[in-house]
Residue frames as qw, qx, qy, qz and C-alpha x, y, z in Angstrom:
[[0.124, -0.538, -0.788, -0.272, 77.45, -73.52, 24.50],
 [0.227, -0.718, -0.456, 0.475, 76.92, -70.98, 27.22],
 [0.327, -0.253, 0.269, 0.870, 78.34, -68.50, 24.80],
 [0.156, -0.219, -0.783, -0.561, 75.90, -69.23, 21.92],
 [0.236, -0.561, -0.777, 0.162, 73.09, -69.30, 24.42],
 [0.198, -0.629, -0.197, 0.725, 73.90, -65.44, 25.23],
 [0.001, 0.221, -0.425, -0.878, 74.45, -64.36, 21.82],
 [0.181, -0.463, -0.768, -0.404, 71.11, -65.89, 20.85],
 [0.153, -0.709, -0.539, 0.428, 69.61, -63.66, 23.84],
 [0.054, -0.500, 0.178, 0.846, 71.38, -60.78, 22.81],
 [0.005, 0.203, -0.474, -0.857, 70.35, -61.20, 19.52],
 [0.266, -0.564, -0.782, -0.004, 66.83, -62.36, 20.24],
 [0.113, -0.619, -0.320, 0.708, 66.74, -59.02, 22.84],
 [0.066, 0.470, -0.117, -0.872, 67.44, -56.51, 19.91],
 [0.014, -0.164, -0.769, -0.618, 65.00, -58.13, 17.80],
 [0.133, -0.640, -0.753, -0.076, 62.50, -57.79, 19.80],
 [0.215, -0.524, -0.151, 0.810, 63.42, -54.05, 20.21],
 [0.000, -0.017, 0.722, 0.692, 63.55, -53.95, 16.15],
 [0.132, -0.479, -0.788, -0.364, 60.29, -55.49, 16.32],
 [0.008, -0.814, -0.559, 0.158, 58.66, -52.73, 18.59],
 [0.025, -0.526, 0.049, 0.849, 60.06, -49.83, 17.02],
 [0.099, 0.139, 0.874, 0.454, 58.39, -51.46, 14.13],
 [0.198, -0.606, -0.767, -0.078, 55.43, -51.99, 15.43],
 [0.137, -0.740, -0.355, 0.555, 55.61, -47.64, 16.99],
 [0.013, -0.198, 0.496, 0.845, 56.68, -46.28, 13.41],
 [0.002, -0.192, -0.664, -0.723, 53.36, -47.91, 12.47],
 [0.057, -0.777, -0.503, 0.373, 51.04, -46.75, 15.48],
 [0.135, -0.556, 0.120, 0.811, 52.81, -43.15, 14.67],
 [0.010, 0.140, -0.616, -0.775, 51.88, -43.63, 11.14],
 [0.095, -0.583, -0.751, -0.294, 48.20, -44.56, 11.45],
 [0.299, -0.623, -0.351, 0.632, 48.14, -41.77, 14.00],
 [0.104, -0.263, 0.364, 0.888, 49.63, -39.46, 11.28],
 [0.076, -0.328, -0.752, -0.567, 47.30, -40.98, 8.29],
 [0.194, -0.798, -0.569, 0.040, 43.63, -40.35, 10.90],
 [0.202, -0.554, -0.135, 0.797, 45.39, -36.86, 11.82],
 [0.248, 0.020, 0.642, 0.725, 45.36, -36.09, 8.12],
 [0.080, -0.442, -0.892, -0.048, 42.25, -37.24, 7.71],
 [0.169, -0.748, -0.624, 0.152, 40.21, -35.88, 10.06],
 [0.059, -0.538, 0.099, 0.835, 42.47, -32.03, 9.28],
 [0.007, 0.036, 0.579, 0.815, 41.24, -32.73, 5.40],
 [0.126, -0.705, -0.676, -0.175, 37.55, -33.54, 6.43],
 [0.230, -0.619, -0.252, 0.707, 38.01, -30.23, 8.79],
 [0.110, -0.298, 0.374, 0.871, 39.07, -28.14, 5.99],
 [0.063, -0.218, -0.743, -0.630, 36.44, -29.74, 3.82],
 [0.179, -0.674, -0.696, 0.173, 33.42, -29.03, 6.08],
 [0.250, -0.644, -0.221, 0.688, 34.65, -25.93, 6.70],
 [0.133, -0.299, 0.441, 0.836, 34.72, -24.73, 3.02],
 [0.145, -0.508, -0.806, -0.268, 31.69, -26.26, 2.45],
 [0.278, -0.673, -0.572, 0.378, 30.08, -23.98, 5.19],
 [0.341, -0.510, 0.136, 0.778, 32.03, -21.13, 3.63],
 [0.071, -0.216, -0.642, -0.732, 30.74, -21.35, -0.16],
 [0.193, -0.591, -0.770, -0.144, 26.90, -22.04, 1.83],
 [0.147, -0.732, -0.224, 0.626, 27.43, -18.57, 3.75],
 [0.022, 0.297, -0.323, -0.898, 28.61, -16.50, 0.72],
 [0.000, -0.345, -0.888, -0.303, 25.88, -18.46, -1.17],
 [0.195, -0.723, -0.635, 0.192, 23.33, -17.08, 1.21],
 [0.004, 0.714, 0.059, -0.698, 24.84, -13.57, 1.22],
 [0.283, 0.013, -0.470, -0.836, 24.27, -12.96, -2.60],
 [0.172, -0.444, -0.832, -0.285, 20.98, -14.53, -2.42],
 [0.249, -0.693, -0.585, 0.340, 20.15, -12.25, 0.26],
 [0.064, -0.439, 0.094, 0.891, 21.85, -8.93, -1.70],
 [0.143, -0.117, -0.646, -0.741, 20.40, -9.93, -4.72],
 [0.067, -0.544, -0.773, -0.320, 17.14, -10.13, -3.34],
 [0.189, -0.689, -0.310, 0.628, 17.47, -6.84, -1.38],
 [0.130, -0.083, 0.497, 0.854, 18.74, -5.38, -4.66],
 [0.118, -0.222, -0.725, -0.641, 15.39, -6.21, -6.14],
 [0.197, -0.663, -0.598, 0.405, 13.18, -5.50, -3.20],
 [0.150, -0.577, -0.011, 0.803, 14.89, -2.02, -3.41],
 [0.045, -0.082, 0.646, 0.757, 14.22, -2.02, -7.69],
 [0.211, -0.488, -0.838, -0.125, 10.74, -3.24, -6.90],
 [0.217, -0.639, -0.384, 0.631, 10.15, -0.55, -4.15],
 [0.105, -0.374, 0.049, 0.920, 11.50, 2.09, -6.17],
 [0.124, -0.184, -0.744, -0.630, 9.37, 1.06, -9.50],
 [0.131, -0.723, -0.674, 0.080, 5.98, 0.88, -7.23],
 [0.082, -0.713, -0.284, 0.636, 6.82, 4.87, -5.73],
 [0.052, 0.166, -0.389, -0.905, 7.79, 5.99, -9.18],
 [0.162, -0.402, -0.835, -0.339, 4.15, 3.98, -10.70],
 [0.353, -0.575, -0.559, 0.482, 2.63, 5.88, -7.59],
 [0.131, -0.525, -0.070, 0.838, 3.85, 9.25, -8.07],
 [0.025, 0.076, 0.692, 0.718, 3.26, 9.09, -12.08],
 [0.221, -0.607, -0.749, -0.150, -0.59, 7.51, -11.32],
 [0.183, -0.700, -0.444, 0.528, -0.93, 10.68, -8.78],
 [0.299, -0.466, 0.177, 0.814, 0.21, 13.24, -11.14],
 [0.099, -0.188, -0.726, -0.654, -1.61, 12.23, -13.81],
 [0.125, -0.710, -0.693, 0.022, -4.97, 12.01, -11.58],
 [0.119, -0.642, -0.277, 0.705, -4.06, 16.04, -10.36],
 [0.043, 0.311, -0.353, -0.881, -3.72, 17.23, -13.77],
 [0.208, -0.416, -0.546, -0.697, -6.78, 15.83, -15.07],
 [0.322, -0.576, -0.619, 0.426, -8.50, 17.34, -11.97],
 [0.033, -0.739, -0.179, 0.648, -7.53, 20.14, -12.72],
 [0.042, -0.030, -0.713, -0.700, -7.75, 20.14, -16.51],
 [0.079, -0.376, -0.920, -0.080, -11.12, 19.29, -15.66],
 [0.075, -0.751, -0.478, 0.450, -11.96, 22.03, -13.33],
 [0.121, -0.334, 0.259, 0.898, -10.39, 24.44, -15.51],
 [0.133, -0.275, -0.688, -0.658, -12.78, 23.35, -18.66],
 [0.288, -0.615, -0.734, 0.015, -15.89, 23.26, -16.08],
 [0.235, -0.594, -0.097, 0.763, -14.71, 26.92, -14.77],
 [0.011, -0.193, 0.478, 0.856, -14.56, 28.00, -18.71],
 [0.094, -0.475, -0.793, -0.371, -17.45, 26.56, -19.79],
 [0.311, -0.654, -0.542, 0.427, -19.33, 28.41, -16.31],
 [0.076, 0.479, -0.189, -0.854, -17.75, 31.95, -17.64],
 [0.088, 0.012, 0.852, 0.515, -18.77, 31.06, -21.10],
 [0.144, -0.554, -0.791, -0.218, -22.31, 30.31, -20.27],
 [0.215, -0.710, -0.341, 0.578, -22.61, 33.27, -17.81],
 [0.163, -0.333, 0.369, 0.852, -20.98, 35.67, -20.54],
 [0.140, -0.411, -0.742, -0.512, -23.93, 34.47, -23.38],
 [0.155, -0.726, -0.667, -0.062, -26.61, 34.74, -20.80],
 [0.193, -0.634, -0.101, 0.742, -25.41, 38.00, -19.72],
 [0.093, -0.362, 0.226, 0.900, -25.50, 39.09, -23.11],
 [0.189, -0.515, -0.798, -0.249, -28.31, 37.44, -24.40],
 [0.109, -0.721, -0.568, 0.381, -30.23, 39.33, -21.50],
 [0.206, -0.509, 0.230, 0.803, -28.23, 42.74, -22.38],
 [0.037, -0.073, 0.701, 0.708, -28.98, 42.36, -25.76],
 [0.113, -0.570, -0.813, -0.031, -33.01, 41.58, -25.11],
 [0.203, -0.660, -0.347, 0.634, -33.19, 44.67, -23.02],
 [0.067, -0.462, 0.229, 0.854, -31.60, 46.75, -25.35],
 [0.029, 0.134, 0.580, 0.803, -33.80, 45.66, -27.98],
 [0.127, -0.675, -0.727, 0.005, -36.78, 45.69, -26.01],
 [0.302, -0.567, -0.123, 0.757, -35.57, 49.30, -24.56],
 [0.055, -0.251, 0.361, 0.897, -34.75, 50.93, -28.15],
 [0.161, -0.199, -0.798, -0.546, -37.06, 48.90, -30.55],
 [0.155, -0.528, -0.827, -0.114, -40.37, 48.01, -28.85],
 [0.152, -0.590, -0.508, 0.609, -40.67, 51.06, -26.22],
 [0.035, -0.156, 0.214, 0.964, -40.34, 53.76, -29.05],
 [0.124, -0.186, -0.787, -0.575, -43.12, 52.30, -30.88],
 [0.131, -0.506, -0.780, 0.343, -44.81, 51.29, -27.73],
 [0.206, -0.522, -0.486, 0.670, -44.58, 54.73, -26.91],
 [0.103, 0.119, -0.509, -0.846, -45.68, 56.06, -30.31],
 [0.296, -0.474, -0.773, -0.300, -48.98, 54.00, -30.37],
 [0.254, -0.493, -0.710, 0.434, -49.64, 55.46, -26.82],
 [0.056, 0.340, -0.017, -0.939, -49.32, 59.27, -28.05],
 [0.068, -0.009, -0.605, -0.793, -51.08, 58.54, -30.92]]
């Protein structure tokens, strides 16, 4: 009996060894499974955060892009509107300069042309009635 008693220890002992390497294969394995885990949520956050940064840098080139397309479209609209006001400025002054010669040239010759007929025409006569 004393025999039987021992082997039932012994074999009572390495069960309950059995039963905690059991029972550390499945700490080690929930360990493992939350390690997993919490490296796939990592990864996911982090790629999330990664699309929401590149996200933000094209939204921010593309709207520099169009700042800059916008910019340039106002200085050309600018320069056009200025170029166009100098040339009719000076279309203007030109015609208002011609016209000024123009009228000066008539009345100059209008006058020129009065003289001389008052000079040839009227004095001869004038001076024909006076002799006479």
């Amino acid at each position: 009996m004393e025999r039987s008693v021992s082997d039932h220890c012994q074999h009572s002992w390495k069960i309950a060894v059995i039963i905690i390497l059991l029972f550390l294969v499945v700490v080690v394995e929930v360990v493992v499974v939350v390690v997993v885990v919490v490296v796939v949520v990592v990864v996911v956050v982090v790629v999330v955060v990664l699309v929401v940064v590149v996200v933000v840098v094209v939204v921010e080139v593309v709207v520099v892009v169009v700042a800059v397309v916008v910019l340039v479209v106002v200085v050309v609209v600018v320069v056009v509107v200025v170029v166009v006001v100098v040339v009719v400025v000076v279309v203007i002054v030109v015609v208002v300069v011609v016209v000024v010669v123009v009228v000066v040239v008539v009345v100059v010759v209008v006058v020129v042309v009065v003289v001389v007929v008052v000079v040839l025409i009227i004095s001869p006569t004038f001076l024909v009635e006076i002799l006479s």
